[in-house]
C-alpha positions in Angstrom: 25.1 35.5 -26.0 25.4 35.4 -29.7 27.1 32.7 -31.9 29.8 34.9 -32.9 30.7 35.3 -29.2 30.7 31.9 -28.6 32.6 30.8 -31.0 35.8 33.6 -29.8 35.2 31.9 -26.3 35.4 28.4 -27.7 38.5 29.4 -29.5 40.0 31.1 -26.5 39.1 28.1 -24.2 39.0 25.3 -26.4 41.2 22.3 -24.5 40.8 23.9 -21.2 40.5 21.4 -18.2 38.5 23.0 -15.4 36.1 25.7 -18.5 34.2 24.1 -21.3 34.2 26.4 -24.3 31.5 28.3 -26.3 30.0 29.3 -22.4 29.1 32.7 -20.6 30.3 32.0 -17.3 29.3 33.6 -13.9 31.8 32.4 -11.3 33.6 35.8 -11.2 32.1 38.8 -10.7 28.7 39.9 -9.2 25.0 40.4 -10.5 22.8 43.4 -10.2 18.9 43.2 -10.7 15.6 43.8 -9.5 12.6 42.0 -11.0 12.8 43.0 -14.9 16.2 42.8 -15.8 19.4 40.9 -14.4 22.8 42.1 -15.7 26.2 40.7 -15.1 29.3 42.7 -13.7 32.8 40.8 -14.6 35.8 41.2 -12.1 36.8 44.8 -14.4 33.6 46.2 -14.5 32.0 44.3 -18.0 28.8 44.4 -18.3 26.6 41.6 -19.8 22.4 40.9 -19.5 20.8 37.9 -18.6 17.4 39.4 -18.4 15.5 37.0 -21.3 14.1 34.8 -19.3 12.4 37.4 -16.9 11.6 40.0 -19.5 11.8 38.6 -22.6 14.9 41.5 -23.7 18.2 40.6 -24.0 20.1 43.9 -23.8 23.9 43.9 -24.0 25.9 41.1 -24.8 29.3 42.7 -24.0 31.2 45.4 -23.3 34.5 47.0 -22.0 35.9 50.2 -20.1 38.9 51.9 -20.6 40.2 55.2 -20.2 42.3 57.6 -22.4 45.3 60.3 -20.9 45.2 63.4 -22.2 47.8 63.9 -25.5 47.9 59.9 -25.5 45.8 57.7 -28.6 46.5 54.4 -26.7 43.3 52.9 -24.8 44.2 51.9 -21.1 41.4 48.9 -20.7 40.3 48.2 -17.4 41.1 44.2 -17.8 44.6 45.1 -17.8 44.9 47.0 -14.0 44.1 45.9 -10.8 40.4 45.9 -10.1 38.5 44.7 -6.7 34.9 44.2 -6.5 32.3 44.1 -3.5 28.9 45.0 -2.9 27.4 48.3 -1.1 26.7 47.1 2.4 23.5 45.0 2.0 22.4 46.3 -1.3 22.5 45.3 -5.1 24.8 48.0 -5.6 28.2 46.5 -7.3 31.2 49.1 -6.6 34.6 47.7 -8.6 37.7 49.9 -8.3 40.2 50.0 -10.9 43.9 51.6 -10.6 47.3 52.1 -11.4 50.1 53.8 -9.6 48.8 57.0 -11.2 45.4 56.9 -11.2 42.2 55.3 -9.3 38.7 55.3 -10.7 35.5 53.5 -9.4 32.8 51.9 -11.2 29.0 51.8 -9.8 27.0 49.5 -11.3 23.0 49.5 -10.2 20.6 47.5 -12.0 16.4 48.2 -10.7 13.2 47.8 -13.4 14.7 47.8 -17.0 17.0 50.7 -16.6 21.1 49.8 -15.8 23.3 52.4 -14.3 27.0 52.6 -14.6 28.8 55.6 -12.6 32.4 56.0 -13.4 33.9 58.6 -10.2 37.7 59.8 -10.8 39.2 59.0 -7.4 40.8 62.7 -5.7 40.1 64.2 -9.2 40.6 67.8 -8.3 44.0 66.9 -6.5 45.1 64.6 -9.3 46.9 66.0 -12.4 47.4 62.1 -13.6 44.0 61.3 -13.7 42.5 60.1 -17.2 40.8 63.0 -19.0 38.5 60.7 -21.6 36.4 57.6 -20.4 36.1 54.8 -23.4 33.2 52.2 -23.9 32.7 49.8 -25.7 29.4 48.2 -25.7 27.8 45.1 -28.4 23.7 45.0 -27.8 21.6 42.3 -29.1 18.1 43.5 -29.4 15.3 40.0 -29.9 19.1 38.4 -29.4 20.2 39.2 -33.0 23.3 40.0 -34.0 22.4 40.9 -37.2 19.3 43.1 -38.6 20.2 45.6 -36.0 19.9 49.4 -36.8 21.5 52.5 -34.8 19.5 55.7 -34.1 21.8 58.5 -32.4 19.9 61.4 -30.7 22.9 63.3 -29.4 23.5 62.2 -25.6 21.5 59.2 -26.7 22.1 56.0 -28.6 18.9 53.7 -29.8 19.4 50.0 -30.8 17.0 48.2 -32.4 15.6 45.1 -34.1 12.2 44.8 -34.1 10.2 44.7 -30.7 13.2 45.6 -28.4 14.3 48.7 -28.7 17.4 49.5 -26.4 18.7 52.8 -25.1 22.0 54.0 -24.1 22.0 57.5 -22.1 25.0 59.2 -21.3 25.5 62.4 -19.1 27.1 64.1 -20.7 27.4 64.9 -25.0 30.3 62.5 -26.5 33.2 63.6 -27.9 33.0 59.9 -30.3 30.5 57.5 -31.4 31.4 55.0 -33.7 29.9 51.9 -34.9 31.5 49.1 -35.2 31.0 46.3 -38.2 30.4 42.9 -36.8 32.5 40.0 -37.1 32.6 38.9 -40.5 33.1 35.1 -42.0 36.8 35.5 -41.9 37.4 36.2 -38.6 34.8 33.8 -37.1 37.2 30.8 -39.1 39.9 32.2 -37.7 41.9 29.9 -35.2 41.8 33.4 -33.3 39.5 34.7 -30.7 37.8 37.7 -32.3 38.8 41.1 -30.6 36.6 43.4 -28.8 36.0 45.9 -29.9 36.6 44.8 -33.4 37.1 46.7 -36.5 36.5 50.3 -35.7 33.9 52.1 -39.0 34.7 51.5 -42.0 33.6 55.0 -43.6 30.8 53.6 -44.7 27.8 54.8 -43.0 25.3 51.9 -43.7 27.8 49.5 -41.9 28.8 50.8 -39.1 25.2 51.8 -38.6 23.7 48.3 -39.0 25.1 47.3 -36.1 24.4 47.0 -32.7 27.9 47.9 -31.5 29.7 51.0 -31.0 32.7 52.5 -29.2 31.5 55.7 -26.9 34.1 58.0 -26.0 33.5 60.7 -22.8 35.1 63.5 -21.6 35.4 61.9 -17.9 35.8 65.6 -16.0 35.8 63.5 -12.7 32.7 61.4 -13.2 30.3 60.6 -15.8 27.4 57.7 -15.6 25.4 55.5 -18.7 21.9 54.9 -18.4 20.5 51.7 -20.1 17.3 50.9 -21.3 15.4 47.9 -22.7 12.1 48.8 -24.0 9.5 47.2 -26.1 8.6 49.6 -28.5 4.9 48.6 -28.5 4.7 49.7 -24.8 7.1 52.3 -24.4 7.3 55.2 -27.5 10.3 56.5 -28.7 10.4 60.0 -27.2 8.8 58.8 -23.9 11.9 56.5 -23.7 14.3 59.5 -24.5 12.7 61.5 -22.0 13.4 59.0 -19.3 16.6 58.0 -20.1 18.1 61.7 -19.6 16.1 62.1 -16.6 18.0 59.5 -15.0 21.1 60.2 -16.4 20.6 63.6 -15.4 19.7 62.5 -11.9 22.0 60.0 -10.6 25.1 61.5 -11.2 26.8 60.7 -8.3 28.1 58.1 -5.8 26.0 59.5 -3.2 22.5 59.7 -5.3 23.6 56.0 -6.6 23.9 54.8 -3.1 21.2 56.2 -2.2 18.5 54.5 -5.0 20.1 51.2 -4.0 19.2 51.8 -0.6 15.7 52.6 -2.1 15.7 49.5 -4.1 16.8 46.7 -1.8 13.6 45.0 -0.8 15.4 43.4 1.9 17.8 44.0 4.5 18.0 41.4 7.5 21.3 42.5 9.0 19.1 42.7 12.6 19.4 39.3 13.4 20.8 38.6 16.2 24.0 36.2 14.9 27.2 36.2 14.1 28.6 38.0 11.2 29.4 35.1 8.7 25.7 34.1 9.4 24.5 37.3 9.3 26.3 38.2 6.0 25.2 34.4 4.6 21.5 35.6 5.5 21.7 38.9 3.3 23.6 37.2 0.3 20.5 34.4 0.2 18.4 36.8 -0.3 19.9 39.3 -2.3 20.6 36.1 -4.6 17.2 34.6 -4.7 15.6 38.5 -5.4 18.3 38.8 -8.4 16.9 35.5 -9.6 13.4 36.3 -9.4 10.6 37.6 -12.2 8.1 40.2 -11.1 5.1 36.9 -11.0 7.8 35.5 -8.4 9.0 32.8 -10.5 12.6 32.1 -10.0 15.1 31.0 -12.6 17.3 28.2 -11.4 20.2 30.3 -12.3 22.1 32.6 -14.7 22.1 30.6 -18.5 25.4 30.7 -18.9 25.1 27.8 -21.8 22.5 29.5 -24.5 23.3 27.4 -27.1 22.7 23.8 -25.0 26.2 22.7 -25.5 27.0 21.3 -22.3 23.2 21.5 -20.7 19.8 21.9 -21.3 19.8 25.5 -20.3 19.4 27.0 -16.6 17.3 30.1 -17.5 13.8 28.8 -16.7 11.6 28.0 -13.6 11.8 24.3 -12.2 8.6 23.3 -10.0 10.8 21.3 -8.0 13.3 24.0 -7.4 10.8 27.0 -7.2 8.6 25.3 -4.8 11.6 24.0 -2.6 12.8 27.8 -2.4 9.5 28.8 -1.4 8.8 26.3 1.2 12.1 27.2 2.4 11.7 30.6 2.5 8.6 30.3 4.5 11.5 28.3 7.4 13.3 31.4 7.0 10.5 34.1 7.3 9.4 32.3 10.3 12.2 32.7 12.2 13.8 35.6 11.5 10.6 37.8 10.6 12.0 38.8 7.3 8.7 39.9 5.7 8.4 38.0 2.6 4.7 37.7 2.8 5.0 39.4 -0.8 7.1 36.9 -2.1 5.2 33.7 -0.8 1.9 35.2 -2.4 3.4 35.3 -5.6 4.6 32.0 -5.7 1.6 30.6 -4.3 -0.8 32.4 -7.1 1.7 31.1 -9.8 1.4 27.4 -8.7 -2.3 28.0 -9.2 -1.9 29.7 -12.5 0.4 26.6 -14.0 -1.2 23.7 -12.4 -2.4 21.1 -15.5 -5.8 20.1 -15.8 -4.7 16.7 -14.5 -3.5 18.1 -11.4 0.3 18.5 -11.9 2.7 20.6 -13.3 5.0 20.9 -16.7 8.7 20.2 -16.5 9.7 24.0 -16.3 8.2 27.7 -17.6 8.9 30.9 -18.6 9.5 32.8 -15.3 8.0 36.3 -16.8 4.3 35.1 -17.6 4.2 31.5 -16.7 3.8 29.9 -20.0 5.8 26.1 -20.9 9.1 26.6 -22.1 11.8 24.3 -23.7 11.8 21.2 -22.1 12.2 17.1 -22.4 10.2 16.3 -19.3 6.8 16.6 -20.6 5.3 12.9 -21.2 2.1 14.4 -19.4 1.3 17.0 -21.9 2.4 15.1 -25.0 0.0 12.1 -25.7 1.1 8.7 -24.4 2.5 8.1 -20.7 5.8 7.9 -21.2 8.4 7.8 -18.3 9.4 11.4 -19.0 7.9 13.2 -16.1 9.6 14.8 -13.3 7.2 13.7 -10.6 8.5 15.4 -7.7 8.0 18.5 -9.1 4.4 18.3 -8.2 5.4 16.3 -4.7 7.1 19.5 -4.1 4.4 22.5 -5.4 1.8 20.2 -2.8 4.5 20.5 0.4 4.9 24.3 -0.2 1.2 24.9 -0.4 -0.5 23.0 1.9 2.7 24.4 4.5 2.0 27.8 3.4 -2.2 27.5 4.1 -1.5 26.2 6.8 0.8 28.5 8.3 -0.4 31.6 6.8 -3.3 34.0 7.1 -4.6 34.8 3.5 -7.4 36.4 2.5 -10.7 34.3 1.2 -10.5 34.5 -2.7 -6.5 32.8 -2.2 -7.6 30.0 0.3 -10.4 29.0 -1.6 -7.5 29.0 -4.8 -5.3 27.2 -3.4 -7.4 25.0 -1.7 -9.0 23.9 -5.0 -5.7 23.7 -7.0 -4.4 20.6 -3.9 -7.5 18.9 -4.0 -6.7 18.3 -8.1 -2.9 17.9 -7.1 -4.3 15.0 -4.8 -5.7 13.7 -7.8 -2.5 13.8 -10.1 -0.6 12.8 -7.1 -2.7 9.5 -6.7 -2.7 9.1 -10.0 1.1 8.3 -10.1 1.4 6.3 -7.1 1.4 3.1 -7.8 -0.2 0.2 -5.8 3.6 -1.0 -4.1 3.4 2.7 -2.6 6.4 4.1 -4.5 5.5 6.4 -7.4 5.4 5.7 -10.7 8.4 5.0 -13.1 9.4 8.8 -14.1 12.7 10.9 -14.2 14.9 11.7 -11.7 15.5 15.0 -10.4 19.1 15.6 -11.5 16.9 15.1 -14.7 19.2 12.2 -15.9 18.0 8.9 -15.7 15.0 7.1 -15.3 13.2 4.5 -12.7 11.4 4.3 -9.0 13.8 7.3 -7.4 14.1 7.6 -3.6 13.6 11.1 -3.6 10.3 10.8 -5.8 9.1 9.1 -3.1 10.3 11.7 -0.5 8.5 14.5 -1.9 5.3 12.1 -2.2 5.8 11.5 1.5 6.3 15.1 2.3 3.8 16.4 -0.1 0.9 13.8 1.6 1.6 14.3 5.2 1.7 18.1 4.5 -1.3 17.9 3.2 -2.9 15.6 5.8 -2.3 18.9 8.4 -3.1 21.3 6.2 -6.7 22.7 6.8 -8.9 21.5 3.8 -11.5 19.4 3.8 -12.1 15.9 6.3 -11.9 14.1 2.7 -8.5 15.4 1.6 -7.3 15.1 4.6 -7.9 11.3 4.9 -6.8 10.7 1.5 -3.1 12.0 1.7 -3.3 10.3 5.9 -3.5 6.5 3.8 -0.7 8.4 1.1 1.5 8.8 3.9 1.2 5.5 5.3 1.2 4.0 2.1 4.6 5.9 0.7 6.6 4.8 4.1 5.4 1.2 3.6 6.5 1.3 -0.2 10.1 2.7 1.3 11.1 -1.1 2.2 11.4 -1.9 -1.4 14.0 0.2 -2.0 16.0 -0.4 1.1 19.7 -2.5 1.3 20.0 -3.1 4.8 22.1 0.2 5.0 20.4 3.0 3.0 17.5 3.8 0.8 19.0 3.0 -2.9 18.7 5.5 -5.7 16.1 3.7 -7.6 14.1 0.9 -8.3 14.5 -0.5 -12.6 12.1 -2.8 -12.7 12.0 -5.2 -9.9 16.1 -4.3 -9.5 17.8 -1.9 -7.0 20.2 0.7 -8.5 22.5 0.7 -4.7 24.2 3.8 -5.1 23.3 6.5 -2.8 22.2 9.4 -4.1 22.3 12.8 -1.9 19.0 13.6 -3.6 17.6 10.9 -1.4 18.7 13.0 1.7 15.1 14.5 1.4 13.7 11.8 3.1 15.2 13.1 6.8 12.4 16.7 6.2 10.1 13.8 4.4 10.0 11.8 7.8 9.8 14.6 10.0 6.6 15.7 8.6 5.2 12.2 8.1 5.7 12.2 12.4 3.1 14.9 12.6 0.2 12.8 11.3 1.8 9.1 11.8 3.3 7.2 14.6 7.3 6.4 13.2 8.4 2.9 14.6 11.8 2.7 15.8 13.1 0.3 12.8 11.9 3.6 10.9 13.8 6.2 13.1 16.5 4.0 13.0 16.5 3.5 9.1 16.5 6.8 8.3 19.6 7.7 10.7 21.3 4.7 8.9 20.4 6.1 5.6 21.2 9.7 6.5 24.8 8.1 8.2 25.7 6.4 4.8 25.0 8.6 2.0 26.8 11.5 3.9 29.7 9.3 4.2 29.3 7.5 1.2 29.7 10.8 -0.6 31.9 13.0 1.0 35.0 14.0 -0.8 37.9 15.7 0.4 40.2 16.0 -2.8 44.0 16.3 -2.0 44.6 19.0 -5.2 42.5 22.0 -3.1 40.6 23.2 -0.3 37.0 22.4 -1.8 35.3 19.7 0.7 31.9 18.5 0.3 29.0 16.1 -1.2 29.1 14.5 -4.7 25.6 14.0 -6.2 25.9 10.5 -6.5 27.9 7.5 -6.4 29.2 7.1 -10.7 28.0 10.8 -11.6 30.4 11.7 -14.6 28.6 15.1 -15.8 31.2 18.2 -16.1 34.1 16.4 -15.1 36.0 17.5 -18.0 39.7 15.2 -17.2 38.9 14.8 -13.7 38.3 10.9 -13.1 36.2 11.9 -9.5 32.6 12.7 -9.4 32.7 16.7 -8.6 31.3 18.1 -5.2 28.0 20.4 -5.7 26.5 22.8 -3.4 23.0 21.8 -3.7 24.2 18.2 -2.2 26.5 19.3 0.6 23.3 22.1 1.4 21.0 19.3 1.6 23.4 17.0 3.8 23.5 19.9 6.3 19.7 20.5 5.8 19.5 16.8 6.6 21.3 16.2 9.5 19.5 19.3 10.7 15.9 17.3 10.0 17.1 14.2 11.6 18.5 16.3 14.7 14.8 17.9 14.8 13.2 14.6 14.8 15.5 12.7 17.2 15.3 15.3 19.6 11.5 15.3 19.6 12.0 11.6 21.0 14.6 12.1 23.7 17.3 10.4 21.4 20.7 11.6 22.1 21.8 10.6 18.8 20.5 14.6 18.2 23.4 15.8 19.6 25.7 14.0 16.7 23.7 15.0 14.0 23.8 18.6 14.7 27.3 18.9 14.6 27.4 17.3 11.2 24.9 19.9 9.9 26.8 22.6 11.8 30.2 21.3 10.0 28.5 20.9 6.5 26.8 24.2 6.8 30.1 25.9 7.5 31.6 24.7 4.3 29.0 27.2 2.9 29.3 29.9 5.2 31.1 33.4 4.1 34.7 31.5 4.3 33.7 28.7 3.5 35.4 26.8 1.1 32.4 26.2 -0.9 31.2 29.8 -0.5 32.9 31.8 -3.2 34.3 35.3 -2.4 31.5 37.2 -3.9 29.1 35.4 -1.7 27.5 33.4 -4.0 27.3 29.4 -4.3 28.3 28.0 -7.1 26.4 24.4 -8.8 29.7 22.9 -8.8 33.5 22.7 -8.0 36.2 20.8 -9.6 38.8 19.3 -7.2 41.1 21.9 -8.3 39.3 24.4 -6.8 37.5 26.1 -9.6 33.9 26.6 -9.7 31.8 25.3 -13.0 28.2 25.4 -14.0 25.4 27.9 -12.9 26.5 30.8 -10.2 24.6 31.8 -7.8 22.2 28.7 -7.9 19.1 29.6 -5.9 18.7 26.1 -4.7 21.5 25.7 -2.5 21.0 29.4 -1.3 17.3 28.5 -0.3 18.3 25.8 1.4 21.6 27.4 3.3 19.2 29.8 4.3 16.4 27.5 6.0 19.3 25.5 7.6 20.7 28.7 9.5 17.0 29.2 10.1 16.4 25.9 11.8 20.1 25.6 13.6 19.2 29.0 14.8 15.6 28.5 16.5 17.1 25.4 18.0 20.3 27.1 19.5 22.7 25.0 17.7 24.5 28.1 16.2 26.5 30.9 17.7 30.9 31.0 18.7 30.1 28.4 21.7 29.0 25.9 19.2 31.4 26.3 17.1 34.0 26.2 19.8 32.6 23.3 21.4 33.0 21.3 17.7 36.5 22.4 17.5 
């Protein structure tokens, strides 16, 4: 997103109550993308990237459709018909169908590598005297994200965008009838109190403007279907002419619905619509992981989700890996794979051999990284690299990378050269992770992970106690095995400092208790039920954590009057994206972990003959459902939003991988246990 867009969209959205201005949102539509590149497709068919952080192109920053009649001048945009938009059965194929009374067309949108396709289809063309003759688009790349310093090449059915490095193509199939380039905003316009028009001013006449550019207005003889082929390239890797070539090869190739179906079907990694469950779980199962494979790199980092604010107006930016996210995703993945055979050893090697890669020489990890190679990126949580020891470090974020990778040596056969890898990098996580505990058995004053605040956090010490007693059952060596055995005991004895009488408070400041209840802290149900593999739990223990898990999912449930959106604040107090509304807002990541939760507890009470189980699953099976297809957190494209507004509009970064991750474990778990299926259900009604 460039600043001239931003500023049309603060304009346009400037004093709106539920959409904070200046952003790219994601809430509408559906994404398309396999490993290199991940492009946006709005509700009419617009495209937009948001392939930086995975590749390190940008690739287009907008564009429209439209089609001409033949004799008449005037454009017929697709934002102004009726357009519906679903995916091809379980693939990453987007089909959106536009229409009038006169005329149908649909739209094909296929993202795989660094190449885009978009197939236009005329709808009963050869019976159809109405249908549009001439197919418009308009399309504004940013090549090295510039919007200025941009050059045009045009090699017929061809169109080259450049800046320096990234080089990106537009193939066509067939030769246009139009090309122009179109001059970019200019000083005026961007003061304006008006949103800036797209496309803007058409050329000028004068060929050194509307050629230093990186927008232009295509125009197509539509003949019944037609299809665009996008490319971003570096140009130090991939020459000009080898480019060329590939771009007509594909545009030459996939030049209809059927081919275009058919390479989705080629490209889907996965397809788990064999399970044996019900179709809203089924559908949930393929929409995690179609999600979580959109936001992945090709090292297997994931981003936590679209960046939809590039200019850190509202955030601090979504497009980067998080230990404590990745590593959640991964562990729960492994849940998943488990269960429903899913094979995904791919996908946990990768992350695995990238923990390794980014571990610190002090045995933890950086506050986040570039998800294409690795490297630190932008970040404020990084007391540990900087000099000093400041209270800027996200110290769960290594809790978290331990859990996953002692689980996954555990559980997993790998080959020599990996084991002895991973075994190395926990013995120096042990390190790091002792090195932050303090003496009291809580871990060290650091930030939180909603990344807000500092102090002694509750879930801090959840993914210490997860992260020890993983690796206390993990097969490495009789030494690192007894060191995280005294962490885990030491961690659930540290626990009573920060308990009320009722729940587990958010933090400890000093020597003072910050009692809110934090949904965060929910982690300490999966923390507990791994601590009982390698430690006796008392019954005061058992019967604190049901306490806990009772209170913060009641404490925090919220059920506004103005909509149907149910579910889980973040915290008691939390005021971030609230806009006018005077309520804390309901996230998915928080009602996810409540159901994840209650599962845990379920898991751990029914391992000790407690019938209190039985209660506990229906309150994951009810707080699950709110994410199910349906659901009224679940958004009609299938994806989870970070956040609703009691209004009912979703905010913030969509899809968010977290909540997917963990939706997808949860079925996972509910699933091997039997707790999910129409009797169930029928039984909660």
């Amino acid at each position: 997103m460039t600043l001239r867009d931003a500023l049309s969209d603060f304009k346009r959205h400037r004093g709106n109550a539920t959409r904070f201005p200046g952003e790219r949102r994601t809430t509408a539509g559906r994404f398309s993308g396999f490993d290199a590149r991940l492009v946006h497709v709005g509700p009419h068919g617009s495209l937009r990237d948001y392939s930086y952080p995975l590749s390190g192109r940008y690739g287009l920053d907008r564009s429209r459709f439209g089609v001409r009649r033949d004799g008449n001048a005037d454009i017929v945009w697709f934002d102004a018909v009726d357009s519906t938009q679903r995916y091809h059965e379980g693939s990453a194929l987007v089909v959106t169908e536009h229409g009038t009374a006169d005329w149908s067309i649909t739209q094909y949108d296929l993202t795989f590598g660094d190449f885009h396709f978009t197939h236009f289809a005329v709808d009963d063309a050869d019976e159809n005297d109405a249908a549009p003759a001439e197919l418009v688009a308009y399309f504004g790349f940013a090549p090295d994200g510039r919007d200025d310093r941009i050059g045009q090449l045009r090699h017929g059915d061809v169109v080259e965008v450049y800046h320096t490095e990234e080089h990106d193509y537009l193939g066509m199939s067939a030769e246009p009838t139009e090309i122009d380039g179109l001059v970019p905003a200019d000083f005026d316009a961007l003061l304006s109190e008006k949103p800036n028009a797209v496309p803007g001013i058409a050329d000028t006449g004068r060929y050194e403007e509307s050629r230093l550019s990186g927008e232009l207005v295509v125009s197509l003889p539509l003949d019944g279907a037609t299809t665009f082929v996008s490319l971003l390239a570096d140009h130090r890797e991939l020459p000009r002419e080898d480019a060329l070539r590939r771009v007509r090869e594909l545009a030459s190739e996939y030049d209809s619905p059927a081919r275009i179906r058919a390479l989705a079907t080629d490209e889907t990694s996965r397809n788990p619509l064999d399970t044996t469950l019900d179709a809203p779980t089924t559908d949930a199962i393929t929409d995690d992981l179609r999600v979580l494979s959109f936001l992945s790199a090709e090292t297997g980092a994931r981003i936590a989700g679209p960046d939809f604010d590039p200019f850190y107006q509202y955030s601090g930016g979504y497009g980067y890996t998080w230990f404590r996210d990745d590593a959640e995703i991964s562990r729960f993945l492994l849940t998943a794979d488990d269960h429903f055979d899913l094979s995904l050893a791919d996908w946990h090697e990768k992350s695995a051999r990238l923990y390794c890669k980014t571990q610190r020489p002090d045995g933890t990890w950086p506050h986040r990284v570039w998800p294409r190679d690795g490297t630190i990126a932008p970040g404020w949580a990084n007391a540990r690299v900087e000099a000093g020891d400041g209270a800027d470090y996200q110290a769960d974020q290594t809790g978290s990378v331990i859990a996953f990778l002692a689980t996954y040596l555990r559980t997993s056969d790998l080959d020599a050269e990996l084991e002895t890898e991973i075994e190395g990098t926990l013995r120096a996580a042990l390190d790091g992770l002792d090195d932050t505990l303090e003496a009291d058995g809580l871990p060290i004053h650091c930030q939180n992970a909603w990344e807000n605040m500092t102090g002694r956090f509750a879930h801090t010490a959840a993914t210490y106690l997860e992260a020890y007693a993983e690796l206390a059952r993990a097969p490495v060596s009789d030494d690192v095995r007894d060191r995280a055995l005294e962490g885990t005991k030491a961690v659930l004895a540290g626990l009573d400092r920060l308990w009320t009488g009722e729940f587990y408070a958010l933090r400890l400041v000093e020597d003072d208790r910050d009692e809110r209840r934090d949904s965060s802290a929910l982690a300490l149900a999966a923390a507990h039920r791994a601590a009982a593999s390698v430690v006796d739990l008392d019954s005061e223990q058992v019967d604190r954590l049901v306490s806990h898990t009772e209170a913060v999912l009641d404490g925090l449930w919220r059920d506004p009057e103005e909509s149907e959106i149910r579910g889980l604040a973040r915290f008691d107090g939390d005021d971030w994206r609230v806009r006018e509304q005077t309520t804390p807002k309901i996230w998915t990541v928080s009602t996810a972990w409540g159901a994840n939760a209650a599962n845990e507890l379920a898991d751990l009470l029914a391992e000790r003959d407690d019938r209190r189980a039985d209660e506990f699953d229906r309150r994951s099976r009810d707080l699950l459902s709110l994410l199910l297809p349906g659901g009224s957190l679940c958004a009609e494209t299938g994806y989870l939003p970070e956040q609703y507004f009691d209004v009912g509009e979703a905010d913030s970064a969509t899809p968010l991988g977290w909540p997917h991750a963990i939706r997808l474990a949860t079925v996972a778990s509910l699933d091997e246990r039997g707790e999910l299926g129409p009797a169930k259900r029928a039984a909660d009604d």
